[in-house]
N, C-alpha and C positions, 0 to 999 in steps of 0.2 A: 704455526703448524706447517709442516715438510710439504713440499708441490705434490711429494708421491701419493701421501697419506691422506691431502684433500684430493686427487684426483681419484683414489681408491676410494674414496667415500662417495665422490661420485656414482662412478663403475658401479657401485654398490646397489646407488637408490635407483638407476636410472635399469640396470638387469633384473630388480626386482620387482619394477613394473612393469616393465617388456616380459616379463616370463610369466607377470598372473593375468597380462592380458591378451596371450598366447597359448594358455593353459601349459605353459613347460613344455611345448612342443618344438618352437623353431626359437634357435639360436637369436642373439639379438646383434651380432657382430661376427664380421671375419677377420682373418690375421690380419689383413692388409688395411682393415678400415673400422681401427677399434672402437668403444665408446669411450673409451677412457686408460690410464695408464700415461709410463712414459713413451714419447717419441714412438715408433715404429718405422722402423726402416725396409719398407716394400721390396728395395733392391738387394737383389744378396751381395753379400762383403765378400767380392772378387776384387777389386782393386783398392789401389791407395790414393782415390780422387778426393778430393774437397767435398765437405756435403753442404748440402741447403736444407736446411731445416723449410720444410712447408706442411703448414696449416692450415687441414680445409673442413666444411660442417656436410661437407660431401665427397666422391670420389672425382667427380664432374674436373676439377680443375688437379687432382695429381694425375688423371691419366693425359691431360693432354702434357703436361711435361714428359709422361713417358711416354707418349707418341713425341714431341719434339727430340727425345735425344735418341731413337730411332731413327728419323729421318737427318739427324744429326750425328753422326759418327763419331765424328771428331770433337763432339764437345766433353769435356772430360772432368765432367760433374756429376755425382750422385746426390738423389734426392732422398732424406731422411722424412717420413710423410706420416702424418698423422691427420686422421680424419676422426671427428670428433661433432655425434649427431648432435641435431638442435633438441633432442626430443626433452622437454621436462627441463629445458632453460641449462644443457649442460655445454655448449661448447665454451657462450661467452666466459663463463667464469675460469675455466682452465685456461683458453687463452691471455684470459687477464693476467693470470698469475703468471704465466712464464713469461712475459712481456714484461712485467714489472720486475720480476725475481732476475732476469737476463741470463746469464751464464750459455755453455759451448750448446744446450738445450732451448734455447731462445729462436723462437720462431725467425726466421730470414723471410718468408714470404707468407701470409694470411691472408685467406678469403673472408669479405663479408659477407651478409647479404641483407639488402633493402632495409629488411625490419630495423636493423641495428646500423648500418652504416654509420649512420649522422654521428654514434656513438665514436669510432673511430677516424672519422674526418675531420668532426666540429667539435667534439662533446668532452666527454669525461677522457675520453683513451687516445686523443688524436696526437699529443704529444709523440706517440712512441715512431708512430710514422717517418718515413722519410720521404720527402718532395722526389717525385721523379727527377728534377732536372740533376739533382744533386748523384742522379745515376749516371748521366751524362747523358740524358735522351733530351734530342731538341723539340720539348715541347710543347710548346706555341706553334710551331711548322708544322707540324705530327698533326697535332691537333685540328688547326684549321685542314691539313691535305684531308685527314682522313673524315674529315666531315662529321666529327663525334659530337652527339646531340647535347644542345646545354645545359641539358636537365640534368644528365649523368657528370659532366665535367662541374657543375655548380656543389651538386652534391658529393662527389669527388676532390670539393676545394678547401683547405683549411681556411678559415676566415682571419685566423690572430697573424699569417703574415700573407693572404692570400698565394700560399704553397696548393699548384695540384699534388695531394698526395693518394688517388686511387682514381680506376678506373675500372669501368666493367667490358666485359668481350661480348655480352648481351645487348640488345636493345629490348626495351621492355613498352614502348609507347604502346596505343592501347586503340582496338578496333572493334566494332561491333560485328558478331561472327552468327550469322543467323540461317535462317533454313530459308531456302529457295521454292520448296512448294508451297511453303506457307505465304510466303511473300506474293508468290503467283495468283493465291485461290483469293490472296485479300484485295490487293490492289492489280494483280495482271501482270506485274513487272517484278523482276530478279533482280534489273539492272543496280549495279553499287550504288551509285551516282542519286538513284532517284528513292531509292532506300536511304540512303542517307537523309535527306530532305523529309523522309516521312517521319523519323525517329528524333531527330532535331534540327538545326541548331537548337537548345535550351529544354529543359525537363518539362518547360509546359507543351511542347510539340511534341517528346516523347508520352507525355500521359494522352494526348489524343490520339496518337496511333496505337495506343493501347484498350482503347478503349475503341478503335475501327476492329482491332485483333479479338477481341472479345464477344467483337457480334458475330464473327467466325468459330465463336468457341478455343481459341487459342490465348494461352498466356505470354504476354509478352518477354519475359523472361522466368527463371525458375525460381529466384527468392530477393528478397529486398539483399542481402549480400551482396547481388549480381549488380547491384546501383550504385553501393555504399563506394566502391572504389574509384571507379568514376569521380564520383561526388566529393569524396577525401580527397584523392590526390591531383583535382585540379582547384581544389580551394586557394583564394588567394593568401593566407596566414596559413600558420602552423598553430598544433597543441598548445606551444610553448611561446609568449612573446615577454621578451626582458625577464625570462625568469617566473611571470605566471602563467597559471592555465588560461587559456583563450579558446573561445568557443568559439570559432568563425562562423554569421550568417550561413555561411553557404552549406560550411558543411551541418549546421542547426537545419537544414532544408532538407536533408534527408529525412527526419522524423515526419513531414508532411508527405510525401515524397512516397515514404515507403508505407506509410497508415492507408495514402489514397490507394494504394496498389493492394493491398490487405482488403481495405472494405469493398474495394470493388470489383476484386478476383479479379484482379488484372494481371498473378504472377500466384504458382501453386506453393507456395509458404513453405518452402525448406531451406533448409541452412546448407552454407556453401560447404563442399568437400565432405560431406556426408550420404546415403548410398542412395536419398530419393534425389539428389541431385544430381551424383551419377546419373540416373535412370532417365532426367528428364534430357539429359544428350542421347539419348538413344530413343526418344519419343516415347516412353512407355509409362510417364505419370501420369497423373489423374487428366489432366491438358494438355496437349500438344503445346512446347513453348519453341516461341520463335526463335530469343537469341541468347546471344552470353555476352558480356562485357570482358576483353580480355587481350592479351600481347597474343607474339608467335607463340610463346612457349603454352600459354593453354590451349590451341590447338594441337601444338604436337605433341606434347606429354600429357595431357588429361583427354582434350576432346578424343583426341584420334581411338585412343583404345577404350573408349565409353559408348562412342557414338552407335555404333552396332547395324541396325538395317539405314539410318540415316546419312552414312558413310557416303560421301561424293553429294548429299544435296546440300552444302551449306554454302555460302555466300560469305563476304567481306567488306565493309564499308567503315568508313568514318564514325566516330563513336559521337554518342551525344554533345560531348565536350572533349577535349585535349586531356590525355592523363596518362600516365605510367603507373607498371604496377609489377616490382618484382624486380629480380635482377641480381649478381654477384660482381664486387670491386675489388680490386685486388690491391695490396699495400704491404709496403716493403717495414722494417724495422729500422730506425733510424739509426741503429747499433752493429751496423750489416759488418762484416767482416770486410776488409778491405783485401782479402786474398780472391772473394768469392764476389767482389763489385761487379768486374764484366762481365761474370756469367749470370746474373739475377740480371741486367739490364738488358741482354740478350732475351731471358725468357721473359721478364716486362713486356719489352716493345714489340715481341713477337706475339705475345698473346690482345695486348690491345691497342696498339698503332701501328701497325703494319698492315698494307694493304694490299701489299703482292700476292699473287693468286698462290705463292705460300706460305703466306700468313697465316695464323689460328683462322682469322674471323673469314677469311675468303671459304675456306675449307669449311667452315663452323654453319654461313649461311650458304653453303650447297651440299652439306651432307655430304662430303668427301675426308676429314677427317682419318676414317678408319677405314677408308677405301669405297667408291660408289655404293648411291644405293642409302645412305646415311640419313638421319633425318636432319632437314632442316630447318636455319632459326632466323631471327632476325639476328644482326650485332651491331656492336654499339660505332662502327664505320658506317655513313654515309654513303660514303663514296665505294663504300666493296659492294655493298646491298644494289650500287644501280648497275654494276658490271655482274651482278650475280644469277640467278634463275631462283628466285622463290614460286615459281607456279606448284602447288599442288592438288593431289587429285581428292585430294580430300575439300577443298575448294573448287571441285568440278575444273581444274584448270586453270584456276583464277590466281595471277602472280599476287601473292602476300606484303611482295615488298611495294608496289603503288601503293599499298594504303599506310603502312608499317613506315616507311621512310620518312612523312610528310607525319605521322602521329607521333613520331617521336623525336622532330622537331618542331612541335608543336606544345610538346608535353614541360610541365618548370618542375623544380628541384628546390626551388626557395619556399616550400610550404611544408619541409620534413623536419623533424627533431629526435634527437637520440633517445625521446620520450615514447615515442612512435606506438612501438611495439604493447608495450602494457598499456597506455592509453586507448589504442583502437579494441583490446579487448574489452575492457569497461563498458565503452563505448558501447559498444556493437548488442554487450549483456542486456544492459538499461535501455536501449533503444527499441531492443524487442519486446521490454515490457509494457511499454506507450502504443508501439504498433499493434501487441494482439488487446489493447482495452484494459490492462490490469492495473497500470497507474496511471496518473495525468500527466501533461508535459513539464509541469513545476517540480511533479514528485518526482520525475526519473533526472532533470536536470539538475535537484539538488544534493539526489541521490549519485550522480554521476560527479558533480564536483565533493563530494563527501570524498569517496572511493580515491577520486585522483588523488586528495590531500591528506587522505590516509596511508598509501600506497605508495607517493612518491614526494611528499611533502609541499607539493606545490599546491 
């Protein structure tokens, strides 16, 4: 079958359930950032430069190339851009295809993101990649100056010749984001440092501050969700070891974990990313809950615009445990055009090993960007995040990056697999069956290795 005509087939199923779950009201796509089709070239065809084909499952990473050839004048490159949502499982497959199929339409630059990495680093797709150094970036020097966390460069590294071939401009290490009057009315103190100590080291510390939070009438967080991450992505194994499924202990400790927090309304029983969780960042669920497990990015892309009259009381400390969660890596085509080599190594290195205050990730964690006033993130530099200002007032003041810097080198990358994605949702289905009492822990476990080994033959 033709790229056009599977990619039309996409477009197809994926507009026609964006439009019955929209009632046919709002569009599911703009010119610049379609679901599906061929290529789309954002820039209009004023010149005869070279293009780059790039490939993203958002807008997030073409606009900062077109902010780079803006502050860049003199670079004399057009990007040919296709964005291609995750909704209903459609980017991976189109990207697969024209990475396989090659021709003058063959991605030059691809974004991942987390769920699927491992697919393109280690996995099924990591062939197509090509090793930074082979860009001519000196990578080991980069690497160590700009102090990038080894969870992202581990997951970032092909294993069959230890080739880095991706990186991210993110950091995604992982912090406990909690409310400060709650924390005052339970134990008297706000402070990080002493909040941290109440919640952990280890989940049996966090179930008794959950259970000091409850004599307040407060839930300690909004849904077992809010643990499962934590819990997964600081396990010491992965889904997959030699090829089978592996249940790791640690993450098998969720199931207890999130049952003791069910029977003893320690946490108001919603599911992440849905509208009672929403609500319980803005304090308006059935229980005031204390906190959320999460990187920069859910404070400033979900907390901030949910939190509502809560806005300015929340706090930041150290998470239960060490974890990441989230993130976009970027990876070149091994098949790069060699007219077009210098300037993809230019926008590589500029977006994530550069550390000059005009760098992506300088501008990326102070909200400068697109000129002051920006939001900001953490990124996957060390060394930008301690010359940088993450204070914000949605943190009452409180710099993000003390905690953000140290939790995401803290955080590992050896416990992901390009299995990831489909497995944490089985997972997560079967897990809530155990937790509200409908099956036992045998039945959902064998119900959950059934499904894997149906699903993915392992």
């Amino acid at each position: 079958m033709k790229k056009a005509t599977i990619l039309l087939l996409v477009f197809v199923i994926v507009f026609s359930l964006a439009l019955a779950a929209c009632g046919g009201d709002t569009p599911v796509a703009t010119p610049s950032a379609p679901i599906g089709g061929e290529p789309v070239d954002v820039t209009p065809d004023v010149s005869n430069n070279p293009v780059i084909n790039l490939w993203s499952f958002t807008d997030e990473v073409p606009r900062m190339v077109e902010r780079y050839k803006e502050m860049h004048p003199d670079f004399a490159y057009d990007f040919s851009t296709t964005v291609i949502t995750t909704t209903e499982g459609a980017y991976q497959p189109a990207l697969d295809l024209y990475l396989e199929d090659g021709g003058n339409d063959t991605p030059d630059i691809y974004a991942v993101e987390a769920g699927f990495v491992m697919k393109y680093t280690q996995g099924d797709a990591a062939d197509y990649a090509m090793p930074y150094k082979d860009l001519g970036i000196d990578v080991d020097n980069l690497v160590r100056t700009a102090e990038i966390a080894t969870y992202a460069t581990d997951m970032g590294t092909r294993l069959s010749d230890n080739e880095l071939v991706a990186l991210p401009y993110q950091a995604t290490g992982g912090g406990f984001i909690y409310r400060r009057s709650i924390a005052i009315d339970t134990w008297g103190t706000d402070d990080p440092d002493e909040i941290a100590a109440k919640i952990g080291p280890g989940w049996d510390q966090f179930l008794q501050a959950a259970a000091e939070l409850k004599e307040k009438r407060y839930a300690i967080v909004s849904g077992d969700g809010d643990v499962w991450h934590p819990i997964e992505n600081s396990s010491p194994t992965g889904w997959v070891v030699n090829g089978k499924l592996n249940i790791d202990p640690h993450r098998e400790s969720f199931l207890d974990i999130a049952k003791t927090m069910k029977d003893n309304g320690y946490m108001n029983d919603t599911v992440d990313w849905q509208d009672a969780w929403f609500s319980d960042m803005s304090g308006t669920g059935p229980e005031p809950v204390f906190g959320f497990f999460g990187p920069a990015w859910l404070i400033n892309f979900v907390m901030v615009d949910n939190a509502g009259d809560t806005y300015g009381d929340w706090g930041l400390c150290d998470a239960t445990e060490p974890f990441s969660w989230g993130g976009t890596w970027i990876c070149v085509n091994k098949d790069l055009d060699p007219e077009i080599r210098d300037a993809v190594r230019e926008i590589i290195e500029w977006i994530t090993l550069d550390t000059s205050n005009e760098g992506l990730q300088y501008h990326w964690a102070n909200g400068t960007l697109f000129g002051h006033g920006g939001t900001k993130d953490s990124v996957a530099s060390g060394a930008v995040m301690e010359k940088s200002d993450g204070s914000l007032d949605f943190l009452a003041g409180q710099n993000m990056f003390d905690i953000f810097i140290p939790a995401g080198e803290s955080a590992t990358g050896r416990n992901k697999t390009q299995y990831d994605e489909s497995i944490n949702s089985i997972w997560r289905e079967v897990a809530r069956l155990y937790v509200s009492g409908e099956k036992t822990r045998n039945e959902v476990l064998d119900s959950f290795r059934q499904q894997v080994s149906a699903e993915l033959n392992l």
